[in-house]
Residue, then its C-alpha position, 0 to 999 in steps of 0.5 A: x653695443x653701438x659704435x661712437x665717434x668721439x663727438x658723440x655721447x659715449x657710454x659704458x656699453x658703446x665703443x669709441x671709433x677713434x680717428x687720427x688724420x694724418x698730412x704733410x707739410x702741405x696740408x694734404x693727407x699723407x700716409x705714414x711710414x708704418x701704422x701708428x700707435x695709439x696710447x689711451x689714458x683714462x680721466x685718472x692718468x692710468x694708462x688704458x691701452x698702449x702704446x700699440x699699433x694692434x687694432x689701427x686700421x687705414x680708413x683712407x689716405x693718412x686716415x687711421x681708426x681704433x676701436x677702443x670698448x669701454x667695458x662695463x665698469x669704465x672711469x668717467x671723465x675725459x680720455x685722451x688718446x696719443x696718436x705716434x708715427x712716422x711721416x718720411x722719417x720725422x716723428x709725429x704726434x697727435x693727441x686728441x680727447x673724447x668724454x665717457x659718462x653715464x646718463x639716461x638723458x642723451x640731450x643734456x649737456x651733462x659733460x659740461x662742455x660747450x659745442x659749436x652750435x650751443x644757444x649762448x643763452x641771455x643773461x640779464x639783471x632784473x632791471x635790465x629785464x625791465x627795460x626790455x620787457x617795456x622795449x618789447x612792448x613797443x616792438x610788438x605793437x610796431x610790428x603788430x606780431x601778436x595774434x591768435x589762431x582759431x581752431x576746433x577741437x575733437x568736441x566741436x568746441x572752438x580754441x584760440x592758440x598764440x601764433x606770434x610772428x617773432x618769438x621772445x629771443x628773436x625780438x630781444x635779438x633784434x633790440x640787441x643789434x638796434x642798441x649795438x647800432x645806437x652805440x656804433x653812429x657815429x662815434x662809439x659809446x658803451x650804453x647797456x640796457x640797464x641805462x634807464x634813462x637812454x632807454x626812457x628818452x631814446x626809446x623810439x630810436x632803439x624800437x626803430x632800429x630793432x624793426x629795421x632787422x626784424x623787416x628785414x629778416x621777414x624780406x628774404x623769406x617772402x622773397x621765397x614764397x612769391x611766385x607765379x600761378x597759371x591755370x588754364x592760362x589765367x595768371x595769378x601775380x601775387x603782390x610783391x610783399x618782400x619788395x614792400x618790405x624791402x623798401x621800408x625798412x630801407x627807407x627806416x633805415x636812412x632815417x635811422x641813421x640820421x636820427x642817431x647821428x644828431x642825438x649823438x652829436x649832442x651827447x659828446x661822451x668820452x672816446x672808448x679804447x681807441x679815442x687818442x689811436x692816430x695813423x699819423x707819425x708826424x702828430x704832435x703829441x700835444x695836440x692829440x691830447x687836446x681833446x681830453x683837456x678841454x673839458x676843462x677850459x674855463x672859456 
């Protein structure tokens, strides 16, 4: 029988350590007047255990803990535990949940719910896809972040294994921030990358964009490795590759910039959300509606 926090994957067999903190007014750990009771309601709405204060104990200062056995044949689903008391004679409650299912996988997200930390996943329409894979191509041979590793196995036989620099997901990150950028400078457009035709003509720009994050996440890492070697007073300076690499993706990044503001500044596409927004209360109406009519002069 082993011990949970709520957090964990509960279990038919294990026990639930159920935890309420208590603070006051400021914000700090208070005491309560007397122990306070718990009430345990099953997935069904059944009341389980309580109200009772039989079984809470003090871990610490306003910290109180019950230990609540699941049994053998339990309901699954979500419990909800009601945590009751009194703090310098005004009544406070808590109510807080914990998940009871049977699984033998104890990796899988089986409850359903989603936790902090989860990878978000990517979601992509088929030509979507397309267009990235052909976006990834160019990043990949920008970058040159391909290669292949040599080694023998137990027969003396040579084999050759992928050792990319940047995995799948992270290239696709970093095509992801390149296109954010795209639609940032300097005014704010809503390209996707199922637009084939941005993707087609300003293919170049996006690559540039992504290699920029990308020379920039491998900068602060090769910042860590370098460092000094002295044996028997002879020194060993390893070139600065971080400081290379710093500056070029600085200087990739000013181009950059300036690259998009020009194709942008063609574009003149329609203002997004805020386009008419104005922190000027004198303004004419009039005028700040202007902008959306004159796509419509005839001179």
């Amino acid at each position: 029988m082993a011990i949970k926090s709520r957090s964990q994957i509960i279990q038919s067999t294990d026990v639930a350590q159920l935890k309420a903190q208590f603070k006051d007014s400021s914000c700090q750990p208070a005491d309560l007047d007397a122990f306070p009771s718990i009430t345990i309601n099953q997935p069904s709405g059944n009341i389980s255990v309580g109200p009772t204060s039989i079984g809470v104990v003090r871990l610490d200062t306003g910290l109180y803990s019950f230990d609540y056995d699941v049994g053998c044949n339990p309901s699954l689903g979500v419990y909800s535990d009601i945590w009751e008391g009194l703090l310098n004679g005004i009544p406070v409650k808590g109510e807080f949940n914990f998940i009871v299912h049977n699984t033998q996988m104890p990796f899988v997200n089986s409850d359903g719910y989603k936790s902090v930390g989860d990878d978000p996943g990517m979601c992509f329409s088929q030509l979507a896809i397309c267009n990235i894979n052909r976006l990834l191509k160019s990043l990949r041979g920008r970058l040159d972040s391909r290669g292949k590793s040599k080694f023998c196995d137990e027969f003396g036989n040579p084999v050759y294994v992928d050792c990319d620099i940047f995995s799948p997901d992270q290239l696709v990150t970093f095509l992801e921030l390149g296109l954010s950028m795209f639609n940032e400078i300097p005014h704010f457009t809503n390209f996707t990358f199922e637009d084939t035709q941005i993707i087609d003509q300003f293919r170049e720009v996006l690559v540039q964009g992504a290699t920029i994050y990308a020379l920039s996440s491998k900068a602060l890492l090769e910042r860590g490795r370098e460092f000094s070697l002295t044996d028997n007073g002879i020194n060993f300076v390893p070139p600065g590759v971080s400081d290379i690499m710093s500056t070029q993706y600085s200087a990739e990044m000013t181009q950059n910039f300036e690259k998009i503001k020009l194709i942008k500044s063609q574009m003149k596409p329609f203002p997004i959300a805020l386009g008419t927004l104005t922190f000027s209360t004198s303004r004419n109406p009039a005028i700040a509606r202007l902008r959306h009519l004159r796509s419509r002069q005839l001179f």
